[in-house]
C-alpha positions as a printed NumPy array, in Angstrom:
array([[  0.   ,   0.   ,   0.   ],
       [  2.809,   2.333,   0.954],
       [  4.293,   1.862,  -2.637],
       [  1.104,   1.881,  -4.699],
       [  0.846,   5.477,  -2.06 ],
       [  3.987,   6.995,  -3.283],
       [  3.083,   5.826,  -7.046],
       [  0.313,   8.025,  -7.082],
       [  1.806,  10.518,  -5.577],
       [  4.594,  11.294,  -7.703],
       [  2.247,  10.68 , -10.891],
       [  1.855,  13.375, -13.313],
       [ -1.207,  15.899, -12.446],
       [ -2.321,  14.878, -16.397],
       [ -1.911,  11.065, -15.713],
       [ -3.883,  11.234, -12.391],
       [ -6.868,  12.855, -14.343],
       [ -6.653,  10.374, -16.889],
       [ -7.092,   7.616, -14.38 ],
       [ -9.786,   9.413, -12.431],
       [-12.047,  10.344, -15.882],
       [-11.781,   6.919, -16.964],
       [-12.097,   5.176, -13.23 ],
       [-15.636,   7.859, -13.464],
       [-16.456,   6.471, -16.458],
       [-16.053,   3.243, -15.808],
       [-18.135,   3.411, -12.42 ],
       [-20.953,   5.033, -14.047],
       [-21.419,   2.82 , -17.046],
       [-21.494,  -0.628, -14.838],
       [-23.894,   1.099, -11.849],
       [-27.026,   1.522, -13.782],
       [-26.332,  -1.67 , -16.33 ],
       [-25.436,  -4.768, -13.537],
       [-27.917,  -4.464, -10.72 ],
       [-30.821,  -6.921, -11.487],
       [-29.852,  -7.985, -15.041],
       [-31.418, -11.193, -14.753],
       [-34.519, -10.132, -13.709],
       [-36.58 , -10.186, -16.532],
       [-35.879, -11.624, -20.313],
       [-36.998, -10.348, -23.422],
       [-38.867, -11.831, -26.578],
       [-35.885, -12.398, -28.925],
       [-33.411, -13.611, -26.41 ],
       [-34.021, -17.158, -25.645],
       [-33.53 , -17.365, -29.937],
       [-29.805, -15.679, -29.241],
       [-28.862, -18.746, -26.658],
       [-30.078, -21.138, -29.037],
       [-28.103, -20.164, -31.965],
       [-24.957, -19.142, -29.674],
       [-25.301, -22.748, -28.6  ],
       [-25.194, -23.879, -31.959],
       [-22.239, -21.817, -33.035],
       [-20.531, -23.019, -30.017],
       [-21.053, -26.613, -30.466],
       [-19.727, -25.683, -34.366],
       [-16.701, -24.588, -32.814],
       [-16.385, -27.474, -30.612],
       [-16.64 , -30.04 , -33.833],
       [-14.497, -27.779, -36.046],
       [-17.676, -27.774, -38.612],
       [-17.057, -23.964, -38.838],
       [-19.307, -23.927, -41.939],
       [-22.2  , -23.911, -39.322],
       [-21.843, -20.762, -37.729],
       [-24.082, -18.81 , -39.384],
       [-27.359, -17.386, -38.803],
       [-28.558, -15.274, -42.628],
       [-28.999, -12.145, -42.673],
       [-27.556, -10.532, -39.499],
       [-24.477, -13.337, -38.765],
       [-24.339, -11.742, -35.365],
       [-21.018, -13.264, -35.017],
       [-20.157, -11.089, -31.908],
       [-23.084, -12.096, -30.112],
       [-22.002, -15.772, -30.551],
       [-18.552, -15.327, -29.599],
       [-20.367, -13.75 , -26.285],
       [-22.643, -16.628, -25.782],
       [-20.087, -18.898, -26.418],
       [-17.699, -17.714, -24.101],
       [-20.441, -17.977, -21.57 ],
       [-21.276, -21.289, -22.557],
       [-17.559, -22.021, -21.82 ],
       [-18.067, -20.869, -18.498],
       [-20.93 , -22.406, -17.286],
       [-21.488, -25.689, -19.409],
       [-18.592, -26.428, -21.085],
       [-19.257, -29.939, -21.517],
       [-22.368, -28.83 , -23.989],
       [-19.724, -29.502, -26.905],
       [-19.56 , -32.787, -26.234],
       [-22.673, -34.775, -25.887],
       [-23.266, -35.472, -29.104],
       [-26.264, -33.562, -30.186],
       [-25.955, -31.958, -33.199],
       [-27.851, -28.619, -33.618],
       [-30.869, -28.178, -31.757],
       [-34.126, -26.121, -33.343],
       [-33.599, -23.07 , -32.335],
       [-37.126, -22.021, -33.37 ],
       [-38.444, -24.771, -31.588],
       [-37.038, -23.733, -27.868],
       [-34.984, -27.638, -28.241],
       [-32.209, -26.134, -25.691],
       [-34.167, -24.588, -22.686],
       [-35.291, -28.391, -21.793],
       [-32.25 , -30.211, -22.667],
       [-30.317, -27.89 , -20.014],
       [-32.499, -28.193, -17.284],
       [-32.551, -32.32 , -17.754],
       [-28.993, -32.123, -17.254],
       [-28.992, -29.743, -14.04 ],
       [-28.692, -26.363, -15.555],
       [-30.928, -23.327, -16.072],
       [-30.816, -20.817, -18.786],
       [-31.131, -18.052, -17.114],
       [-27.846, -18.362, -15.849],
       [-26.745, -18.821, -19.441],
       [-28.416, -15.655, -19.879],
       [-27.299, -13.911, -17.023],
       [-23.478, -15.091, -17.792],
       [-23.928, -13.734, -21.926],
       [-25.157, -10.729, -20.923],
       [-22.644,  -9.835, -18.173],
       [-19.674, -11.052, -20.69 ],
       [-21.582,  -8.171, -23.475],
       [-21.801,  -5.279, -20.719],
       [-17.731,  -5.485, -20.377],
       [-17.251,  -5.86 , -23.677],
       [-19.867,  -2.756, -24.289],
       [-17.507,  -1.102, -21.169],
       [-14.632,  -1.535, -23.615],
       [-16.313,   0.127, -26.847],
       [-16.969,   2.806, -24.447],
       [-13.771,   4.132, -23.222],
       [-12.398,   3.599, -26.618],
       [-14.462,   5.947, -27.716],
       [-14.026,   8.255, -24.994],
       [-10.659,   8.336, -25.94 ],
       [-11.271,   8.808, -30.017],
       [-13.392,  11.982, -28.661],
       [-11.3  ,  13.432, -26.543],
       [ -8.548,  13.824, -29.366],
       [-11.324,  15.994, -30.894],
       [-12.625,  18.167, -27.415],
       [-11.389,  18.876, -23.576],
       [-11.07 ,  15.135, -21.735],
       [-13.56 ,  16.301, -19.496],
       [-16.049,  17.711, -22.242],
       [-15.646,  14.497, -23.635],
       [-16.488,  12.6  , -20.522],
       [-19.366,  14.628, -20.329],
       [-20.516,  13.67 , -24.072],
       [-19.937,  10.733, -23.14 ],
       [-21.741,  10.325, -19.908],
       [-25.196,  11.972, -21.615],
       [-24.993,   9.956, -24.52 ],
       [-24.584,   6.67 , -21.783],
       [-27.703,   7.319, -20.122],
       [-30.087,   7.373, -22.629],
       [-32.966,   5.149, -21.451],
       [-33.547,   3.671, -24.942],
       [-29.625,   2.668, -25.814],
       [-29.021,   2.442, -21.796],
       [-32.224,  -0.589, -22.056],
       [-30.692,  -2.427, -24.961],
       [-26.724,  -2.088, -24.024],
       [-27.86 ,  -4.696, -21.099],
       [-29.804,  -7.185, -22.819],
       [-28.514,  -9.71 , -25.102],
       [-28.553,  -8.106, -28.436],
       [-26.355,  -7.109, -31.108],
       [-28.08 ,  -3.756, -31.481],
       [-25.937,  -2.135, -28.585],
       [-22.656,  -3.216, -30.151],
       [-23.433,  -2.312, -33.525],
       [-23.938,   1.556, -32.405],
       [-20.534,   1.357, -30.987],
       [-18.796,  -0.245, -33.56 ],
       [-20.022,   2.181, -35.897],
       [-18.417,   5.287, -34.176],
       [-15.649,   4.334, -33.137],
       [-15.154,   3.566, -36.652],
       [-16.172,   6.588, -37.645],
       [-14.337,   8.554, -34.503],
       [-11.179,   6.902, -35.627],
       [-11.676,   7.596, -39.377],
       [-12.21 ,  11.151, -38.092],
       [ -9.331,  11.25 , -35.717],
       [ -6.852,   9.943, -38.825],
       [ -8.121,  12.6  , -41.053],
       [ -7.925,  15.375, -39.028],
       [ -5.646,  14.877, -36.465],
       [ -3.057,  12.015, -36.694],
       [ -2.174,  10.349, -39.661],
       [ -0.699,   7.254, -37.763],
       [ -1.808,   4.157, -39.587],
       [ -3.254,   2.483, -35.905],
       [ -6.273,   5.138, -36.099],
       [ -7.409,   3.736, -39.657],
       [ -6.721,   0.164, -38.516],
       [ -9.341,   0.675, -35.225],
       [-11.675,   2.105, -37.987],
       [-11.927,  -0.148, -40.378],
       [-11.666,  -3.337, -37.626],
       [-14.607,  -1.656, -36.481],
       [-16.419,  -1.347, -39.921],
       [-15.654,  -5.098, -39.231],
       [-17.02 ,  -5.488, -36.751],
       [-20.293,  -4.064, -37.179],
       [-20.632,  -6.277, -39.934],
       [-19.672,  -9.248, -38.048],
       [-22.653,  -8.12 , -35.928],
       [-25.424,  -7.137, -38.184],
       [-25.451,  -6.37 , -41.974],
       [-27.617,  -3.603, -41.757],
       [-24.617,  -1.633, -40.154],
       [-23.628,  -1.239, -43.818],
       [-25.635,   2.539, -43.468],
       [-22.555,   3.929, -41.813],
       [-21.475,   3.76 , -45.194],
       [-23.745,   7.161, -45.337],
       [-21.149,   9.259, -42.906],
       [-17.441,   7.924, -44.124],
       [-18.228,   8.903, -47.492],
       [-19.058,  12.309, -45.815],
       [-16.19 ,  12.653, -44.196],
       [-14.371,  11.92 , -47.313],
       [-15.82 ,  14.32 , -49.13 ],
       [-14.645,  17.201, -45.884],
       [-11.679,  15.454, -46.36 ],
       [-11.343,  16.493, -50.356],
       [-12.892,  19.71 , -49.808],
       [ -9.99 ,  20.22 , -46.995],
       [ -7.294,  19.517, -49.438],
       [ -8.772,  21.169, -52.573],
       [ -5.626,  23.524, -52.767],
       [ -3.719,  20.871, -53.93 ],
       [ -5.619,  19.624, -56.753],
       [ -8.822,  17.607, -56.766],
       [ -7.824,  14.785, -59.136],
       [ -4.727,  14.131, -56.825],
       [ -7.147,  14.702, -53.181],
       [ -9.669,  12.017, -54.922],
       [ -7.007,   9.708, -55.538],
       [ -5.371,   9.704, -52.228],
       [ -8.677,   9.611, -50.547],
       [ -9.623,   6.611, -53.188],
       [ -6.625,   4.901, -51.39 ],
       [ -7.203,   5.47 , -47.902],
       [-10.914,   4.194, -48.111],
       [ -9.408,   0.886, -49.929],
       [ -6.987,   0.518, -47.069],
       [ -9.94 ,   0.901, -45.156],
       [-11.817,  -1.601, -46.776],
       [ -8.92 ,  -4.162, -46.289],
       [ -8.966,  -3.653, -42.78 ],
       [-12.739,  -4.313, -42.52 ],
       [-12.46 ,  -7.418, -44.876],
       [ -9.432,  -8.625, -42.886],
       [-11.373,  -8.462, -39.873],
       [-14.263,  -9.978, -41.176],
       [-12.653, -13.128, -42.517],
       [-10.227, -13.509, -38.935],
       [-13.26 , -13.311, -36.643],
       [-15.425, -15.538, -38.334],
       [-14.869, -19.198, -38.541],
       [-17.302, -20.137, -41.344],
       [-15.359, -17.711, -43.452],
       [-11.972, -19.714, -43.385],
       [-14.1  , -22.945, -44.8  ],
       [-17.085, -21.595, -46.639],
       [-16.553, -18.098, -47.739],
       [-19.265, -18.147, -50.23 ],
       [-21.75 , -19.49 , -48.403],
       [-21.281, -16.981, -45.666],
       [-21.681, -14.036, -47.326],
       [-24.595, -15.301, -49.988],
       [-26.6  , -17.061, -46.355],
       [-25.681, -12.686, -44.917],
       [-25.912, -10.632, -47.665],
       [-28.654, -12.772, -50.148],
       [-30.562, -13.003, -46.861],
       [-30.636,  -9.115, -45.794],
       [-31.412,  -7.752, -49.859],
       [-34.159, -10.129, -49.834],
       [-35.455,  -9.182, -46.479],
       [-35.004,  -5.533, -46.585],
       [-36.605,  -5.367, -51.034],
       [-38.783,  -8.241, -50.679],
       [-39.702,  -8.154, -47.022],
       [-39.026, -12.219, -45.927],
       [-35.774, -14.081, -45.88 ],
       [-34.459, -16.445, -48.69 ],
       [-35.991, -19.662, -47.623],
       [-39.384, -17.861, -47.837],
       [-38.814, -15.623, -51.097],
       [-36.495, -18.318, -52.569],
       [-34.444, -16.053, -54.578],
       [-33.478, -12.34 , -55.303],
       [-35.92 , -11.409, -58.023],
       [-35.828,  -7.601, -59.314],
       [-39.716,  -7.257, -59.789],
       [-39.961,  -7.464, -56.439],
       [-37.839,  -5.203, -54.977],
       [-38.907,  -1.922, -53.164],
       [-36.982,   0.358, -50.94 ],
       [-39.615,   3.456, -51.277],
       [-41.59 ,   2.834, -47.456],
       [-41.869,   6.417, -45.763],
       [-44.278,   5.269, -43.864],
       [-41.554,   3.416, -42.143],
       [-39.345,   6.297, -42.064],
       [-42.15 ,   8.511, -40.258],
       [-42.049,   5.127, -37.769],
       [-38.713,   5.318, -36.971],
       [-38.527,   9.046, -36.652],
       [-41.562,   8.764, -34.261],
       [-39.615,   6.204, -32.463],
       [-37.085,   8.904, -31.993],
       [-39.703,  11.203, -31.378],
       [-40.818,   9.188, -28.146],
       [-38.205,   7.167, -26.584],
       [-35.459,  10.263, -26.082],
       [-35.612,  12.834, -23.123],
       [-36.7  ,  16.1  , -23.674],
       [-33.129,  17.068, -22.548],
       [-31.639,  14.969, -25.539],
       [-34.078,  16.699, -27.712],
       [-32.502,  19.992, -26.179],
       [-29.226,  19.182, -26.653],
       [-29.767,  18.219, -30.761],
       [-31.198,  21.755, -31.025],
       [-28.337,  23.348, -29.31 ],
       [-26.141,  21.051, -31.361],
       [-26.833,  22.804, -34.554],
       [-24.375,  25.653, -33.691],
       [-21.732,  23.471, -33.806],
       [-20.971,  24.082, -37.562],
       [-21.547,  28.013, -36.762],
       [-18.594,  27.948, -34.228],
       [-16.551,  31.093, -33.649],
       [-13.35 ,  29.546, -31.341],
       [-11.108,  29.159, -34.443],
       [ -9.056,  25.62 , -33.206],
       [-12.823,  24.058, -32.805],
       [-14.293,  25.297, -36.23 ],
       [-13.371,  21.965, -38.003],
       [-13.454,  19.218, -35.139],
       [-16.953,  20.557, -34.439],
       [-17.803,  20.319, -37.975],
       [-16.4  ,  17.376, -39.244],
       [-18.2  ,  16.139, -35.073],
       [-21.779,  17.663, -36.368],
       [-21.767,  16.375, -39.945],
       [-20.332,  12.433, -39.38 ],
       [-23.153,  12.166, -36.3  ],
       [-25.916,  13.662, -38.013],
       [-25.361,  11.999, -41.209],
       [-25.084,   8.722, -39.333],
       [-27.883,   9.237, -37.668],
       [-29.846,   9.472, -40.505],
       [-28.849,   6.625, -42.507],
       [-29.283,   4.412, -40.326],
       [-33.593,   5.754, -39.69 ],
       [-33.586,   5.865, -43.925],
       [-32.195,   2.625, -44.109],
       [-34.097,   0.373, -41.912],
       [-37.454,   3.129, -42.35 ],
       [-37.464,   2.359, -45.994],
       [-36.207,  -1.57 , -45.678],
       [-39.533,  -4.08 , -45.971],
       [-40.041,  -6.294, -43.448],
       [-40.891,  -6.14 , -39.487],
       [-38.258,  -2.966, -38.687],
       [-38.449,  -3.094, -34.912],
       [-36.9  ,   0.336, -32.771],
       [-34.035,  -1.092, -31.916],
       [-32.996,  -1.56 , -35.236],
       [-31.858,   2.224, -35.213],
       [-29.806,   2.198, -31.711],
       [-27.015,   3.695, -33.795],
       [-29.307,   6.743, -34.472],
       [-29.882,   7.155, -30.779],
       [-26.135,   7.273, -29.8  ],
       [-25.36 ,   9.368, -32.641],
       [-27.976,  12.03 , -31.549],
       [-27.126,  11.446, -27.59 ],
       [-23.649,  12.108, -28.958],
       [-24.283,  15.408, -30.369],
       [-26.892,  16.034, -27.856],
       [-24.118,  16.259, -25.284],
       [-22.146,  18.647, -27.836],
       [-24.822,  20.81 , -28.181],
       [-25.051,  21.043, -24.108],
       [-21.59 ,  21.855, -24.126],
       [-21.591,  24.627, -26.524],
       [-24.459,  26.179, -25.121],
       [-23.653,  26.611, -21.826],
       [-20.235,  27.677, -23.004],
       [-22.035,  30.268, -24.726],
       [-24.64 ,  31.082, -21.612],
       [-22.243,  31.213, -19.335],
       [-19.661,  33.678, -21.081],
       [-22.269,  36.111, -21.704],
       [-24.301,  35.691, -18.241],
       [-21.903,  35.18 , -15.839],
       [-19.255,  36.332, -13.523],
       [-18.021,  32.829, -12.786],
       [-18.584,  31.147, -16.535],
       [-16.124,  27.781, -15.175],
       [-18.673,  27.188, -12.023],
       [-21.757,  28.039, -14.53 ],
       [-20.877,  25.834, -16.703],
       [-19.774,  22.883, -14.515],
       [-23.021,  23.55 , -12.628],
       [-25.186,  23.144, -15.524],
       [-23.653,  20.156, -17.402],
       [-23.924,  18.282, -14.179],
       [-27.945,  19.2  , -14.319],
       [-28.192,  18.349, -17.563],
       [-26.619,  14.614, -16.696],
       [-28.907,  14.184, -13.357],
       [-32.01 ,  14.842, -15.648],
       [-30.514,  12.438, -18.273],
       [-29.978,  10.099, -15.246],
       [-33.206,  10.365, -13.987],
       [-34.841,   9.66 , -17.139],
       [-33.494,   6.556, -17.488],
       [-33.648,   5.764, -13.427],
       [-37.26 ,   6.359, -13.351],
       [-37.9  ,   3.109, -15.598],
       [-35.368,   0.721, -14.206],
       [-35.296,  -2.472, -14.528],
       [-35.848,  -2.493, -18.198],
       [-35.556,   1.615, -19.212],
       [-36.114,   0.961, -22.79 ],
       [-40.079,   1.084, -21.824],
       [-39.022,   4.872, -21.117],
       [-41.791,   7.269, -22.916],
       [-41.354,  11.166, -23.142],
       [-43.556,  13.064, -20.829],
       [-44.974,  14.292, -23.865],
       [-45.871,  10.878, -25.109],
       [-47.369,   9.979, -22.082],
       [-49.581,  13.147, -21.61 ],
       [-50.955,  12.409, -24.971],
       [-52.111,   9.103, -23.787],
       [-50.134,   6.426, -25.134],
       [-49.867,   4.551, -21.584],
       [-47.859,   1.242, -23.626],
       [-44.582,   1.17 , -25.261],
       [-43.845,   1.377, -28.861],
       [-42.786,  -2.427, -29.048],
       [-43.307,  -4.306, -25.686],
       [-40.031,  -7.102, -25.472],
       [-41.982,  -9.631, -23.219],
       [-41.081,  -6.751, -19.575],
       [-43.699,  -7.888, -17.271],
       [-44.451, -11.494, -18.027],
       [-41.815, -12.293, -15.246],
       [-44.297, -10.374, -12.976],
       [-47.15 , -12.882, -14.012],
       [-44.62 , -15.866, -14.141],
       [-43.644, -14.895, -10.094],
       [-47.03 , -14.423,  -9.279],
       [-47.521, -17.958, -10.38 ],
       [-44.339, -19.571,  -8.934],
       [-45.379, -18.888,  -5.6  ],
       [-49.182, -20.065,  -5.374],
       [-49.502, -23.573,  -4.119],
       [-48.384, -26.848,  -6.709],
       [-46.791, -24.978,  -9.337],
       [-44.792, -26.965, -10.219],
       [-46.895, -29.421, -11.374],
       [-49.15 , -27.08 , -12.866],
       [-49.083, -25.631, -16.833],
       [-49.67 , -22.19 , -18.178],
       [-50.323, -21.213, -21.674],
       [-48.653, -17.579, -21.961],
       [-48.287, -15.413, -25.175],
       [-44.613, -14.959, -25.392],
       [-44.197, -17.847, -23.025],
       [-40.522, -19.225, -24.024],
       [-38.034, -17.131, -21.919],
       [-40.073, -13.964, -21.405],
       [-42.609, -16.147, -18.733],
       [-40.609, -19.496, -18.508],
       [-37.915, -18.611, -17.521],
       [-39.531, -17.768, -14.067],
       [-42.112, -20.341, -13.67 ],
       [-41.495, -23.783, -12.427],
       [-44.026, -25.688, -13.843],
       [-44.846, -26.537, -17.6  ],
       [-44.955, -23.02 , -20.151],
       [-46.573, -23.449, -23.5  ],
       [-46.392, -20.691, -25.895],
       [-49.644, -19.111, -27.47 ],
       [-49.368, -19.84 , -31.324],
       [-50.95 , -16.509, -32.781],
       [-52.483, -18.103, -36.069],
       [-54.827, -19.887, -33.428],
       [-57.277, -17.216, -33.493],
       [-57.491, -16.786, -37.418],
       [-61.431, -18.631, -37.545],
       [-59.661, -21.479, -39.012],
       [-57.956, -23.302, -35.962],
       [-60.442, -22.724, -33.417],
       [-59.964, -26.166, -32.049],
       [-56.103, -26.049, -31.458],
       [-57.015, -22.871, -29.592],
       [-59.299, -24.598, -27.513],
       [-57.579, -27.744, -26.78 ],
       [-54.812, -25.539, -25.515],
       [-56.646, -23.267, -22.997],
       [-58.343, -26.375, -21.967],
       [-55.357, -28.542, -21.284],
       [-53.166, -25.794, -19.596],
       [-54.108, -24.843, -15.446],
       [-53.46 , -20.768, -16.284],
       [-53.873, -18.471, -18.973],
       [-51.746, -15.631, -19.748],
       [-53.139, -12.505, -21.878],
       [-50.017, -10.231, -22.838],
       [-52.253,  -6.76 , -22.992],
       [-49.152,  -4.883, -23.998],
       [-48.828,  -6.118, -27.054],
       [-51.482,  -7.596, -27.917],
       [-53.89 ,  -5.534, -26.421],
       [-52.131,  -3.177, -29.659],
       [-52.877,  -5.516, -32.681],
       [-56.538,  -5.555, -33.881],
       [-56.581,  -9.12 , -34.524],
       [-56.7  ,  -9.459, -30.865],
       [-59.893,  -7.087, -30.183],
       [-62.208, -10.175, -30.995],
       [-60.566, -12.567, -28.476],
       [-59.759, -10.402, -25.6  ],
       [-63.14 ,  -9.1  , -26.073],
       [-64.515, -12.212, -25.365],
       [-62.302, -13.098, -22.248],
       [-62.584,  -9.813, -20.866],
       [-66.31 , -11.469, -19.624],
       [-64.084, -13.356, -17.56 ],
       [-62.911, -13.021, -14.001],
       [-59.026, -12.561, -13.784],
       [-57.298, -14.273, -11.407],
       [-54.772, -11.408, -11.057],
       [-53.828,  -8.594, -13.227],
       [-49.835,  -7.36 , -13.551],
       [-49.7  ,  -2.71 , -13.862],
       [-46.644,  -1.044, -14.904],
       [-46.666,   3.023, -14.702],
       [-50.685,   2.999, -15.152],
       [-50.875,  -0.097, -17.676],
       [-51.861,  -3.25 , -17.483],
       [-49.479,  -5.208, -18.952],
       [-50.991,  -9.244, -18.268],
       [-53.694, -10.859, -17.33 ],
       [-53.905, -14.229, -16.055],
       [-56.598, -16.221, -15.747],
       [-57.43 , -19.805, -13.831],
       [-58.449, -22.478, -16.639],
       [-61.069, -23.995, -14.267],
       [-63.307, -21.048, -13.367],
       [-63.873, -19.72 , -17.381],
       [-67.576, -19.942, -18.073],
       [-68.642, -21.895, -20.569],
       [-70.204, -19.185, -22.351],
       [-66.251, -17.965, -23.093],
       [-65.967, -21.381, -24.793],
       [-68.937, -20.81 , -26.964],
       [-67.75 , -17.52 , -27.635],
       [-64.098, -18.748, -28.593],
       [-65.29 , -21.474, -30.802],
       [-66.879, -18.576, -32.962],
       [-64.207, -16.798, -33.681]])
């Protein structure tokens, strides 16, 4: 201790500050993303531990042509899983059986037969993804803080971290979270190598990145949108000495760039040292034919012209509305503010505040056009790139304007400031605070006011409510519940036997398999959230609102599932039913 004392005391004032911003940094990412992160599970990830599982027991047979998954290879979230899978059922690898159905929930029961719960799996994947998303972070934190003051940086960086929306996602198991940050710090890096450092290491991180991203989801192509931006302020910057020989030089560094990103590509993902071309036609064919013909390849069957489209702004207006809702009014703020940037009068900040303003705004935007106009279900968290981008400059803007407030209203503008951007980040905080556990179902006050009580997309939050609820009332676990969303979302809570509510049961044409399942099951579970949303619900939960719940679960004012008790439905709900 005495040594480690007289380290730190005899370290350079700059060094200590570097170790305090990042220790800051690093305390305030973890404290809002650890506590409780296995209390609840949402819709898509029991899917993502079935596939990791697969990719994992690829690895473990060296049949590396199997790790894929079409159009969004989400190759980084399988590396996570399987590094959890190393470290809490290793032995998975070797039992022999093959590739389980991943559509079919196969791996939920095989690893509770053999004395382990997938939770845990859960819980282990999406610790190993918050350090790895704790990583992204402070790198970059440190590709901004080339650009602005360490602690204006932090700052930026702090806003931009609690975002409810992108705060929500960077703690489940998803690919969304990682994809924002790959994205800028490839950009950030392109950024800092074009306008401040010309070391080859800053294009390497970029385009490894760009890598990446890919490696994660295909659709992170968009940031395609901002490089060739900053290109182009690149060329514009150089003009003076000649445009032909600016083009070609920029020509070359984008090819080195593309190297990198193809090099990384190809040494992070197994399939693509056996099977190359199956790889990218199971990615790519997969995620033109979703996004122009709106299904995969195994549905469409091939990539015919005719039926391509890429003209839906409906979906655009979606995704901006999504925007629109889910960010703070202090976020919203900050973007405003943020449009000074170009406008900037402190001469050494005129171009990093440009070349800041255009790369996060243009990103921003590709990535809502992109997914807006793509066919297909585009769900809000297809965009998370968008909301760090705009938290980004949100947290720019701040800066600038209370830069500006302070030098004109005050006698003290260092205090002012420092007193206001630590406001700003407590409201930020408390935006996303005020909807923990899951903070994605965050809603502006606006939003709310209006009405809208539910969430733009409910991800299964509150069917552990109904699934607790359950556990603890007497013989559960020999009891069965038939729960919309029921894989994960509710079983992974409930002791007894889950069966998932098929949706097509309520079409008129499968009455019977409807039915036979509420009939055979102890406890039924209505999701209102969602599909209290879809008309093609109205009918049946019409018809079993006549019903006496058993209990009803409320988040912030809505009621997010009913459950009912099999035994004590009237028989006039049967009739009913059977007549749909």
């Amino acid at each position: 201790m005495k040594n480690a004392h007289v380290i730190i005391r005899f370290m350079p004032l700059n060094r200590k500050k570097d170790i305090l911003i990042y220790a800051a940094l690093i305390i305030a990412f973890l404290i809002p993303r650890i506590p409780k992160i296995d209390s609840f599970v949402t819709l898509d990830e029991p899917s993502w531990l079935s596939q990791g599982a697969n990719f994992y027991y690829a690895l473990g047979q060296r049949e590396f042509q199997n790790t894929v998954y079409e159009y969004q290879p989400a190759v980084t979230t399988m590396w996570i899983i399987s590094f959890a899978m190393l470290a809490y059922f290793p032995e998975y690898r070797g039992f022999g059986q093959g590739y389980l159905d991943y559509e079919k929930g196969k791996l939920d029961p095989f690893m509770i037969e053999r004395g382990y719960d997938p939770l845990v799996l859960l819980e282990y994947s999406r610790l190993t993804q918050v350090f790895v998303l704790l990583a992204l972070f402070l790198l970059l934190y440190y590709l901004l803080q080339r650009f602005i003051p360490k602690l204006s940086a932090a700052f930026v960086m702090l806003f931009a971290a609690f975002d409810p929306f992108h705060l929500g996602h960077s703690r489940l198991l998803t690919h969304e979270a990682m994809v924002s940050f790959f994205v800028l710090i490839s950009l950030m890096a392109l950024a800092v190598y074009l306008v401040q450092d010309r070391k080859i290491i800053y294009l390497l991180i970029s385009g490894a990145a760009a890598g990446f991203a890919q490696l994660s989801k295909s659709s992170a192509i968009a940031m395609l949108g901002a490089v060739g931006v900053l290109l182009l302020m690149q060329l514009f910057q150089e003009r003076g000495e000649g445009l032909s020989r600016g083009f070609i030089k920029n020509t070359k560094i984008f090819l080195l760039w593309l190297v990198f990103l193809a090099a990384t590509y190809f040494i992070f993902w197994p399939g693509m040292w056996v099977a190359p071309g199956k790889m990218l036609y199971e990615v790519y064919g997969n995620a033109f034919s979703y996004a122009l013909q709106g299904a995969r390849l195994k549905i469409t069957e091939d990539l015919n012209v005719s039926r391509f489209s890429l003209s839906n702004m409906a979906g655009v207006w979606e995704m901006t509305s999504v925007l629109l809702y889910r960010m703070t009014p202090f976020t919203w703020l900050g973007i405003l503010f943020g449009f000074s940037l170009p406008f900037t009068r402190d001469r050494e900040l005129v171009r990093p505040n440009r070349v800041l303003f255009s790369l996060l705004l243009t990103n921003a935007i590709a990535f809502i056009l992109l997914i807006g106009m793509a066919q297909g279900r585009n769900s809000p968290h297809y965009i998370l790139s968008s909301y760090l981008s705009l938290n980004l400059l949100a947290g720019l803007g701040w800066l600038s304007f209370l830069n500006w407030l302070a030098a004109r209203f005050s006698s003290k503008p260092l205090q002012f400031q420092s007193a206001g951007l630590i406001m700003a980040l407590l409201f930020q905080a408390w935006g996303a605070f005020s909807s923990f556990p899951y903070y994605f179902t965050y809603r502006s006050p606006i939003l709310y006011s209006a009405g809208n009580a539910y969430p733009n997309f409910p991800y299964g939050e509150g069917l552990e409510l109904a699934a607790q609820y359950l556990a603890e009332l007497p013989g559960a676990k020999d009891s069965s519940v038939l729960s919309y969303y029921g894989r994960g979302c509710f079983s992974y809570y409930y002791p007894g036997e889950t069966v998932g509510f098929r949706p097509y049961w309520i079409d008129g044409a499968h009455t019977k398999d409807l039915l036979s399942a509420i009939q055979s099951a102890d406890y039924l579970v209505i999701y209102n959230a969602a599909q209290g949303q879809s008309e093609k619900y109205e009918k049946y939960l019409a018809i079993l609102s006549g019903a006496q719940p058993l209990h009803e679960v409320w988040m912030d004012g809505a009621k997010y599932a009913t459950i009912y008790k099999v035994d004590e439905l009237p028989q006039n709900i049967y009739e009913a039913l059977s007549n749909l």
